[in-house]
N, C-alpha and C positions, 0 to 999 in steps of 0.2 A: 195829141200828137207830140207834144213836148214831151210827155213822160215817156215815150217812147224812145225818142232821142237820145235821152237823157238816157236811160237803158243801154241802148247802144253803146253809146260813149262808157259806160259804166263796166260792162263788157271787155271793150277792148282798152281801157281803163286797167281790169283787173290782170289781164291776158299779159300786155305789158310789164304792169311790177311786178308781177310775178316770176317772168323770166328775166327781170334784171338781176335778181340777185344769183343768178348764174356768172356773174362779174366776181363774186365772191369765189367761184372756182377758177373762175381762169386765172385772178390775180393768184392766187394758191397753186395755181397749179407751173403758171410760170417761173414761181417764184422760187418754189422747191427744184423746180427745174435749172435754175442759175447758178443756184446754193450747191448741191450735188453736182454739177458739172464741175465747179471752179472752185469749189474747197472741197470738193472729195473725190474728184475725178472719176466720176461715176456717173454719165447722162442715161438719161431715162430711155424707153425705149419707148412711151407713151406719150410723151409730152407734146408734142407736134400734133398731135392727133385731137388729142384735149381740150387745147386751145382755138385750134379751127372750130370743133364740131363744139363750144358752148359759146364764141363768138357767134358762129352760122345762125344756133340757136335763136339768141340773143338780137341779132340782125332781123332774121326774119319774123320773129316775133315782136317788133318795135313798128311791125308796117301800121297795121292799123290803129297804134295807140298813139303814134305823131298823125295820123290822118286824122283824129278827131279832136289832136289840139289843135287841128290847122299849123301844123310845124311842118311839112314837104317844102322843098324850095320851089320859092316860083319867082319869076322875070318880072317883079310887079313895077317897073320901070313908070309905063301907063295905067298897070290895072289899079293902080290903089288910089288914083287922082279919077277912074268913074264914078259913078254913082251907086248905090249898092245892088240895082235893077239890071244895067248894063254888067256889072261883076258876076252877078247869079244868072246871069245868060249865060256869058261865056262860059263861066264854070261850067253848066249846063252842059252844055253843048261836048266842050271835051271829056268831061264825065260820059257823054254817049258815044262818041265819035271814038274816043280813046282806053277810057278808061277800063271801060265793061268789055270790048274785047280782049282787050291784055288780062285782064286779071280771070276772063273766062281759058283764056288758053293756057292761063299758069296751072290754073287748077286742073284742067283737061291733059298738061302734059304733065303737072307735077303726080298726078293720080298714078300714072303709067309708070313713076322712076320709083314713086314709094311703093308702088306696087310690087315691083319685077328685086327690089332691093328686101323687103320683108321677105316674100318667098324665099330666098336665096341666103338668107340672115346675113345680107354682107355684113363684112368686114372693112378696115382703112389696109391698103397696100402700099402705105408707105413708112410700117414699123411691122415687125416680128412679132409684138405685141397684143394684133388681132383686135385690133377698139372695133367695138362694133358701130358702123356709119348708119344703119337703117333709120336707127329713132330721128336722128335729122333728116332723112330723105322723106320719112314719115312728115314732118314738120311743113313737108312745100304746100300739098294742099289745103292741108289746116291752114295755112298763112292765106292761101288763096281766097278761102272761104270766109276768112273774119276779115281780110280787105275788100270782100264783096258785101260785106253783111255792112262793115263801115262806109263802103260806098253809097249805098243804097241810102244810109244816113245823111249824107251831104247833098245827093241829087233832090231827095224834099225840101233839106232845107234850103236847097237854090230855088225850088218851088215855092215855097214860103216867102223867099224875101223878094223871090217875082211879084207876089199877088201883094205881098205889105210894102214893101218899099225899103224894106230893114233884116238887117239878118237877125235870126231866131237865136237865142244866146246858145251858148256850147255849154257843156258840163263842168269845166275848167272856169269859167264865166263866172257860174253860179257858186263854185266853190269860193272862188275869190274873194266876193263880193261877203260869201261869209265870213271867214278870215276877217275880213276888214271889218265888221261888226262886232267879231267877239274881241277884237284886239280893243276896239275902242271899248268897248264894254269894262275888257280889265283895266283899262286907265281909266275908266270915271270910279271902278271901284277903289282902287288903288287911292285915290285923291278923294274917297269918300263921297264923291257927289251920286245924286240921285237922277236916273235914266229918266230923260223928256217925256212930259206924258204927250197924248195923241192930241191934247187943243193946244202946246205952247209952241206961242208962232202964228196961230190961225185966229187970235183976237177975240176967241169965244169963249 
Protein backbone atom coordinates (compact mmCIF):
# COMPACT_ATOMS: atom_id res chain seq x y z
CA UNK A 1 0.00 0.00 0.00
CA UNK A 2 2.77 2.27 0.66
CA UNK A 3 4.23 1.80 -2.62
CA UNK A 4 1.22 2.81 -3.97
CA UNK A 5 1.09 6.01 -2.27
CA UNK A 6 4.15 6.79 -2.85
CA UNK A 7 3.19 6.47 -6.62
CA UNK A 8 0.78 8.71 -6.32
CA UNK A 9 2.49 11.34 -4.67
CA UNK A 10 5.31 10.63 -7.41
CA UNK A 11 2.68 11.41 -9.85
CA UNK A 12 1.56 14.52 -8.84
CA UNK A 13 5.06 15.16 -7.83
CA UNK A 14 6.05 15.13 -11.40
CA UNK A 15 2.69 16.85 -12.82
CA UNK A 16 3.69 19.77 -10.57
CA UNK A 17 7.46 20.54 -11.45
CA UNK A 18 6.78 20.14 -14.40
CA UNK A 19 4.47 22.91 -15.01
CA UNK A 20 6.47 25.18 -12.68
CA UNK A 21 8.89 25.88 -14.92
CA UNK A 22 6.16 27.64 -17.01
CA UNK A 23 7.32 30.51 -14.43
CA UNK A 24 10.20 30.64 -16.83
CA UNK A 25 7.67 32.20 -19.31
CA UNK A 26 5.72 34.25 -17.69
CA UNK A 27 8.78 35.88 -15.89
CA UNK A 28 9.91 36.31 -19.89
CA UNK A 29 7.11 37.08 -21.05
CA UNK A 30 6.30 39.99 -18.68
CA UNK A 31 9.48 41.12 -18.70
CA UNK A 32 9.78 41.68 -22.56
CA UNK A 33 6.46 43.11 -22.04
CA UNK A 34 7.82 46.17 -19.63
CA UNK A 35 10.99 46.62 -21.71
CA UNK A 36 9.16 47.20 -25.05
CA UNK A 37 6.36 49.28 -23.51
CA UNK A 38 8.76 51.80 -21.68
CA UNK A 39 11.94 51.88 -23.67
CA UNK A 40 10.54 51.45 -27.08
CA UNK A 41 6.99 52.32 -26.78
CA UNK A 42 5.83 49.51 -28.45
CA UNK A 43 3.39 47.18 -26.05
CA UNK A 44 2.62 43.91 -27.19
CA UNK A 45 -0.67 42.84 -28.11
CA UNK A 46 -0.08 39.36 -26.40
CA UNK A 47 1.11 39.88 -23.18
CA UNK A 48 -1.96 39.90 -21.04
CA UNK A 49 -2.98 36.90 -22.43
CA UNK A 50 0.31 35.05 -21.62
CA UNK A 51 0.62 35.72 -18.39
CA UNK A 52 -2.92 34.84 -17.28
CA UNK A 53 -3.06 31.54 -19.38
CA UNK A 54 0.57 30.17 -18.02
CA UNK A 55 -0.25 31.48 -14.48
CA UNK A 56 -3.91 29.72 -14.77
CA UNK A 57 -1.69 26.90 -16.01
CA UNK A 58 0.64 26.91 -13.40
CA UNK A 59 -2.36 27.48 -10.56
CA UNK A 60 -4.07 24.77 -11.56
CA UNK A 61 -1.54 22.37 -11.97
CA UNK A 62 0.02 22.99 -8.41
CA UNK A 63 -3.57 21.39 -6.80
CA UNK A 64 -2.52 18.11 -6.46
CA UNK A 65 1.26 18.41 -5.86
CA UNK A 66 0.60 20.74 -2.49
CA UNK A 67 -2.14 18.07 -1.64
CA UNK A 68 0.25 15.48 -1.21
CA UNK A 69 2.94 17.70 0.58
CA UNK A 70 -0.02 18.34 2.94
CA UNK A 71 0.66 22.22 2.11
CA UNK A 72 -3.44 23.33 1.61
CA UNK A 73 -4.28 25.70 4.41
CA UNK A 74 -6.08 24.51 7.22
CA UNK A 75 -7.55 26.28 10.69
CA UNK A 76 -5.43 23.73 12.54
CA UNK A 77 -6.04 26.08 15.70
CA UNK A 78 -7.49 22.64 17.60
CA UNK A 79 -6.53 20.11 14.96
CA UNK A 80 -2.89 19.65 15.53
CA UNK A 81 -3.32 19.46 19.49
CA UNK A 82 -5.66 15.81 18.72
CA UNK A 83 -4.46 12.79 18.36
CA UNK A 84 -3.42 11.40 15.08
CA UNK A 85 -6.80 9.07 15.10
CA UNK A 86 -9.24 11.85 15.99
CA UNK A 87 -7.22 13.99 13.01
CA UNK A 88 -7.59 11.11 10.27
CA UNK A 89 -11.48 11.10 11.24
CA UNK A 90 -11.96 14.42 10.68
CA UNK A 91 -9.97 14.56 7.56
CA UNK A 92 -12.00 11.51 6.72
CA UNK A 93 -14.99 12.77 6.91
CA UNK A 94 -14.45 16.14 5.06
CA UNK A 95 -12.59 14.19 2.32
CA UNK A 96 -16.37 12.66 1.97
CA UNK A 97 -18.72 15.11 2.88
CA UNK A 98 -16.67 17.85 0.89
CA UNK A 99 -14.04 16.94 -0.87
CA UNK A 100 -15.31 14.17 -3.47
CA UNK A 101 -18.11 16.26 -4.44
CA UNK A 102 -16.43 19.42 -5.41
CA UNK A 103 -13.78 17.94 -7.09
CA UNK A 104 -16.56 15.52 -8.86
CA UNK A 105 -18.36 18.61 -10.16
CA UNK A 106 -15.07 20.40 -11.22
CA UNK A 107 -14.43 17.67 -13.31
CA UNK A 108 -18.24 17.16 -14.49
CA UNK A 109 -18.30 20.89 -15.23
CA UNK A 110 -14.77 21.43 -16.31
CA UNK A 111 -15.35 18.57 -18.97
CA UNK A 112 -18.31 20.65 -20.49
CA UNK A 113 -16.14 24.25 -20.76
CA UNK A 114 -12.99 22.17 -22.21
CA UNK A 115 -15.27 20.53 -24.19
CA UNK A 116 -17.49 23.40 -26.07
CA UNK A 117 -13.86 25.52 -25.96
CA UNK A 118 -11.75 22.74 -28.13
CA UNK A 119 -14.70 22.40 -30.66
CA UNK A 120 -14.83 25.93 -31.09
CA UNK A 121 -10.60 26.38 -31.11
CA UNK A 122 -11.29 29.51 -28.99
CA UNK A 123 -9.48 32.15 -28.74
CA UNK A 124 -8.66 35.09 -25.67
CA UNK A 125 -11.08 38.31 -26.59
CA UNK A 126 -9.23 40.58 -24.92
CA UNK A 127 -6.20 41.29 -27.57
CA UNK A 128 -6.19 41.19 -31.51
CA UNK A 129 -3.65 38.79 -31.24
CA UNK A 130 -5.92 35.70 -31.10
CA UNK A 131 -3.80 33.47 -28.17
CA UNK A 132 -5.60 30.56 -28.13
CA UNK A 133 -7.38 29.94 -24.38
CA UNK A 134 -8.59 26.12 -25.13
CA UNK A 135 -5.25 24.32 -24.05
CA UNK A 136 -6.02 25.88 -20.42
CA UNK A 137 -9.77 25.29 -20.49
CA UNK A 138 -8.31 21.78 -21.50
CA UNK A 139 -6.41 21.86 -18.19
CA UNK A 140 -9.70 22.11 -15.82
CA UNK A 141 -10.44 18.47 -15.90
CA UNK A 142 -7.09 17.16 -15.98
CA UNK A 143 -6.71 19.14 -12.78
CA UNK A 144 -9.94 17.56 -11.52
CA UNK A 145 -8.84 14.24 -12.12
CA UNK A 146 -5.16 14.12 -10.53
CA UNK A 147 -6.94 16.13 -7.47
CA UNK A 148 -9.28 13.09 -7.41
CA UNK A 149 -6.61 10.48 -7.94
CA UNK A 150 -4.60 12.58 -4.94
CA UNK A 151 -7.42 12.56 -3.04
CA UNK A 152 -8.06 9.15 -3.03
CA UNK A 153 -4.41 8.96 -1.78
CA UNK A 154 -5.13 10.86 1.51
CA UNK A 155 -8.57 9.16 2.22
CA UNK A 156 -6.41 5.58 2.91
CA UNK A 157 -3.97 7.24 4.39
CA UNK A 158 -6.65 8.69 6.93
CA UNK A 159 -7.63 4.94 6.84
CA UNK A 160 -4.31 3.80 7.88
CA UNK A 161 -3.67 6.06 10.51
CA UNK A 162 -7.29 5.17 11.83
CA UNK A 163 -6.53 1.43 12.09
CA UNK A 164 -2.38 2.34 13.40
CA UNK A 165 -2.61 5.16 15.26
CA UNK A 166 0.07 7.05 13.19
CA UNK A 167 0.19 8.72 9.89
CA UNK A 168 1.77 6.71 7.07
CA UNK A 169 4.89 8.88 5.99
CA UNK A 170 4.39 11.02 2.58
CA UNK A 171 6.71 10.95 -0.26
CA UNK A 172 8.38 14.25 0.65
CA UNK A 173 8.99 12.39 4.26
CA UNK A 174 10.93 9.82 2.70
CA UNK A 175 12.82 12.04 0.50
CA UNK A 176 13.94 14.04 3.49
CA UNK A 177 15.00 11.67 5.64
CA UNK A 178 17.33 10.68 2.49
CA UNK A 179 18.90 14.04 2.09
CA UNK A 180 19.68 13.84 5.67
CA UNK A 181 21.64 10.49 5.26
CA UNK A 182 23.55 11.32 2.23
CA UNK A 183 24.43 14.92 3.78
CA UNK A 184 25.86 13.06 6.80
CA UNK A 185 27.40 10.63 4.78
CA UNK A 186 29.49 13.35 2.82
CA UNK A 187 30.62 14.91 6.14
CA UNK A 188 31.90 11.67 7.63
CA UNK A 189 33.62 11.32 4.11
CA UNK A 190 34.90 14.69 4.06
CA UNK A 191 36.61 14.18 7.65
CA UNK A 192 37.62 10.76 6.59
CA UNK A 193 35.84 8.73 9.24
CA UNK A 194 34.37 5.33 8.45
CA UNK A 195 30.33 4.76 8.42
CA UNK A 196 29.03 2.80 11.72
CA UNK A 197 28.89 -0.66 11.27
CA UNK A 198 25.28 -2.37 12.25
CA UNK A 199 26.74 -3.83 16.07
CA UNK A 200 28.31 -0.26 17.19
CA UNK A 201 26.06 0.70 19.94
CA UNK A 202 24.46 -2.57 20.54
CA UNK A 203 27.48 -4.25 22.67
CA UNK A 204 27.92 -7.17 20.45
Amino acid sequence: MTRFLFFIDSLSTWVGKAFAWLILVLTFGVSYEVFVRYALRAPTTWAFDISYITYGAMFLMAGAYTLSRNGHVRGDVLYRFWPPRVQAAMDLALYIVFFLPAVGAWIYSGWGYAKVSVQFREVSIFSPAGVPVFPLKTLIPVTGVLLLVQGVAEIIRCILCIRSGRWPQRLHDVEEIEAVLLRERQERDERGERPPSAHEGTGV
